[in-house]
Structure formats: structure tokens, C-alpha cells
N, C-alpha and C positions, 0 to 999 in steps of 0.2 A: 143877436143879430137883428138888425131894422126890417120891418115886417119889407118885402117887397111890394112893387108893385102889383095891380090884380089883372092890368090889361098885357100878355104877355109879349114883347115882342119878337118880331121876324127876322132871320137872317138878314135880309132886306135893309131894312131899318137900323140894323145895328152899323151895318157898311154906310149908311147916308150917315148917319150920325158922325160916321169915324175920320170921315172920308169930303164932309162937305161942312169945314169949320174956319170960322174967319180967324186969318194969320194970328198966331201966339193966341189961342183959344185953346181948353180939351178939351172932349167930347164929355158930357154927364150923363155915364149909366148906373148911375148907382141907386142901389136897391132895387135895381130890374129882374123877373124874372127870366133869365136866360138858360136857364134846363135845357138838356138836351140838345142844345142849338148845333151847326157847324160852323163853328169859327174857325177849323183851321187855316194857319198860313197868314191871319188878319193880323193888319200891325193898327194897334190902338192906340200908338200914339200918344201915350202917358197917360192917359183915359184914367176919369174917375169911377169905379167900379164897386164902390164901398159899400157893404154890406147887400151885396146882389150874388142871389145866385146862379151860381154854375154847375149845376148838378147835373152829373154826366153829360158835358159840352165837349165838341171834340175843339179840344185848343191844340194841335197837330201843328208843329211849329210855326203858332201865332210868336206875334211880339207882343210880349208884357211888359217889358222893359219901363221902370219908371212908374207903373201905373199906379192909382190906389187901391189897393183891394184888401183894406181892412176892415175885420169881420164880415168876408167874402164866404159862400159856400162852396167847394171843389170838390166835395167828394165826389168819387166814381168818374170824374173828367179824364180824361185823355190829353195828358200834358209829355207824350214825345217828341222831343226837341225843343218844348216850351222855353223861353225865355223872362225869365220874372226877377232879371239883374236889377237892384236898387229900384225893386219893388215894396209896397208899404202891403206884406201879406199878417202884419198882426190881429191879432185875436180872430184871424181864418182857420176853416178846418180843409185839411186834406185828405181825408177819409177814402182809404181804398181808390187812388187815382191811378190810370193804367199809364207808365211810363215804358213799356217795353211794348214793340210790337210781336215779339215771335219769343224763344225761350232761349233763341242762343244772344249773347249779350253784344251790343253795338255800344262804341262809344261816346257816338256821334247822335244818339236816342236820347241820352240821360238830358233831364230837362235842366237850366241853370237859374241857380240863384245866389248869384255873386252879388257881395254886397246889402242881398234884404233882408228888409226886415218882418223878422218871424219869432217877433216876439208874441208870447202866449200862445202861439196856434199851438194846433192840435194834431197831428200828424200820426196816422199809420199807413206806412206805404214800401213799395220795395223802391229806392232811388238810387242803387246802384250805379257809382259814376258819376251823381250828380256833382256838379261844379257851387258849394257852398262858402267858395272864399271871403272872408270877412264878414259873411252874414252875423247878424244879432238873434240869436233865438234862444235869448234869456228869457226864463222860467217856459219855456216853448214843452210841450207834455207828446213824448213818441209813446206811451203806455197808458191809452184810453182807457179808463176804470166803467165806462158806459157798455164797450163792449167786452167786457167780462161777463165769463159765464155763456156766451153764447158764440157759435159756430165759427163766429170769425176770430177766436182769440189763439188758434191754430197758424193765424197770420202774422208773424213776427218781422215788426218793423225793420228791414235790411237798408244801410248805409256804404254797403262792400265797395270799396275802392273810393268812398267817396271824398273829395278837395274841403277840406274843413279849417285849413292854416289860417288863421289868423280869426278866427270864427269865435264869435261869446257866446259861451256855453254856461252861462253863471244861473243857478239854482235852476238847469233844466232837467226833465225827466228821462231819464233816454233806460230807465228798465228792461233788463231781458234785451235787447236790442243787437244788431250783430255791426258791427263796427270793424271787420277782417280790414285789412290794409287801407283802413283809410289812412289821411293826409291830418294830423291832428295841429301841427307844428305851432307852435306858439298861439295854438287855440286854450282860452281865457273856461274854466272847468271849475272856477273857484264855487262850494254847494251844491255840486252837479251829483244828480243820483243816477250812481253807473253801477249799481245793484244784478248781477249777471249780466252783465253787457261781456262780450265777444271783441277785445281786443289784441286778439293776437296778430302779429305782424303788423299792428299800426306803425304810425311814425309819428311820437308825441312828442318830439325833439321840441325842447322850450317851453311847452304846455305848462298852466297852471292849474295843480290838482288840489291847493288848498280846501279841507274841509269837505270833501267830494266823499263821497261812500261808495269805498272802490268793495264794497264786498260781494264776492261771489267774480270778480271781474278774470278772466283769462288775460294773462299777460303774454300767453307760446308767442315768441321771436317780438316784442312789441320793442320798439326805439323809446328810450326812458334819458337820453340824452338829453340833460338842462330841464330837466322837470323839475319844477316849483311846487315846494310844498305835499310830496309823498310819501315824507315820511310821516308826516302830523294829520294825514289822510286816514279818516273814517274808515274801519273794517278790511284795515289792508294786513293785518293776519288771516280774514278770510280770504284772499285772493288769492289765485290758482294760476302757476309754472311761474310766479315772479322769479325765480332760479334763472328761467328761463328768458328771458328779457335782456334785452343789451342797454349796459347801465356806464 
């Protein structure tokens, strides 16, 4: 990531910046340090943001919609309700970001990221619900080898109910990982390593599981209607209830 800035700035400054731009201009934050800030609720306006970080910002349903925020910092931010639709969040990390305000689940919380791109990031988070329709997050890593071995590897990357239809999923990591009823549908799987991933009840209607390493994968009630390529699929003798799958 590009070292940041060293003079931090202010909530202040970030809203002049966002907020006082001549017609068909972005605003350029990038490589800023913005730690900690309150941004929630700010619309940035397709804002350049690239390789700036955000470590533990509340983005409390900002708009990020469009922005750039490749090789961006997010860990620990607070992105409920966040909007990061045909956003450029590549080679960003998402590192433990808080998308749930309370413990009962809202649907209307899950942050979106339809259409972006999240290619290479690094992601461990619960997103639950989030809306990933057609995002790219090819070779994208949900199974941080960094935090191995230490306190937080007790946190397992949660996807439950998440919108993934039409989503590229080609040579990404998604290990160990709980995938309960998502939305797979004609999500693109071709080298995806799904090594103990939690697919029970999905809906991979049309998915392409070419070359994917389904081992260790739970199939209990998962939708295998028009799936590409499972039977020539990596370790799918080790996979567990495919009996049980609707095929």
C-alpha cells in the first residue's frame, strides 16, 4: 500500500474537499491518513481514495459508490450500510470491519458491494446479507495466512445469506469459510478454493465449479441445478451430504 500522508486530516477537511469541487471534478484523497475519522453518512462522490487509510473510520452509511479505493486500508472501519457499488476496492484489506450494529441481524445493515471490484483484497469479516451481485473478486483471499496462529483466527469469515449471482469467484480463497444460504447463481467458481467451506442451503443454480477444490465442502440442501463442471471438480469425493443436495 502507498505510504500515506504524515499531516493527518480532519473531518472538516475531508467534507470541504468532498463538498467544494468544480463541476465534473473528484475530490483526491488518496493516500490520506483518515484513521479513525467520522465519516459516517458522507457521500464522496466517486472520490479518489487509493491507497489511504481507513482504519477504524466510521463509514455508517457513507456513499462509496464508484469511488477508488484500491489498495485502501478498512480494517476495523465500520461499514453499516456502507455503499461500495462499482467501487475499485482491489488489492484493499477488510480486516475485521464492524458491519452489524447489535447481534440480532438487520437486513437493511449489510453493507453493498454490487458490481465491485475486489479483486485481490483481503478480507476477514462477518457480511452477512451483504449484496455482492456481479462483483469481481478473483484471486480475492477470505483465509488471512497472517492471522494464523493468533487470537483472531477463532473468527471465521461469515457470507450467510449473502447475494453473490453472477459474482467471479475464479482462483479466490474462500477456506474454512461459511457460505449458509447464499445466492451463488451463475457465480463464475472456476480454481476457487472451497477447502471446508459451509455450503449448505446455497443456491449455486448455474455456477461454475470447474477445477475448484470442493474438499471438505458441506453440500446439506445446497441447489447444484446447472452446475458447470462438478463432476471434474478437485476433492469432491471428500465432500460431505452431496446425497444431500438437490441435483
Amino acid at each position: 500500500m502507498p505510504a500515506v500522508a504524515e499531516a493527518k486530516l480532519t473531518v472538516r477537511e475531508v467534507a470541504q474537499r468532498l463538498f467544494q469541487l468544480a463541476p465534473g471534478t473528484r475530490a483526491d484523497l488518496g493516500g490520506q491518513d483518515l484513521r479513525g475519522l467520522d465519516l459516517s453518512g458522507l457521500d464522496f462522490r466517486r472520490a479518489r481514495l487509493a491507497g489511504s487509510d481507513l482504519f477504524g473510520a466510521d463509514l455508517v452509511r457513507a456513499d462509496l459508490s464508484g469511488t477508488d479505493l484500491h489498495g485502501a486500508r478498512l480494517d476495523r472501519a465500520v461499514i453499516i450500510g456502507t455503499d461500495f457499488s462499482g467501487a475499485d476496492l482491489s488489492d484493499a484489506t477488510l480486516l475485521l470491519p464492524s458491519a452489524v450494529s447489535s447481534l440480532s441481524y438487520d437486513a437493511s445493515e449489510a453493507p453493498r458491494f454490487r458490481n465491485a471490484n475486489l479483486a485481490r483484497a483481503v478480507i476477514v469479516a462477518h457480511l452477512s446479507g451483504a449484496d455482492m451481485r456481479g462483483a469481481d473478486l478473483t484471486a480475492a483471499v477470505f483465509n488471512y495466512a497472517d492471522m494464523r496462529g493468533t487470537l483472531m483466527t477463532t473468527l471465521r469469515t461469515e457470507l450467510f445469506g449473502c447475494d453473490l449471482t453472477d459474482a467471479i469467484l475464479r482462483h479466490t480463497d474462500l477456506t474454512g469459510i461459511v457460505l449458509r444460504f447464499a445466492k451463488l447463481r451463475h457465480a463464475d467458481l472456476t480454481g476457487a478454493m472451497l477447502v471446508n467451506v459451509d455450503l449448505s442451503k446455497a443456491d449455486l443454480t448455474g455456477a461454475d465449479l470447474r477445477d475448484a477444490d470442493l474438499t471438505g465442502v458441506d453440500f446439506d440442501g445446497a441447489i447444484l441445478t446447472g452446475v458447470k463442471g462438478l463432476e471434474s471438480a478437485r476433492g469432491l469425493a471428500l465432500a460431505h451430504n452431496l446425497d444431500k443436495a438437490v441435483r
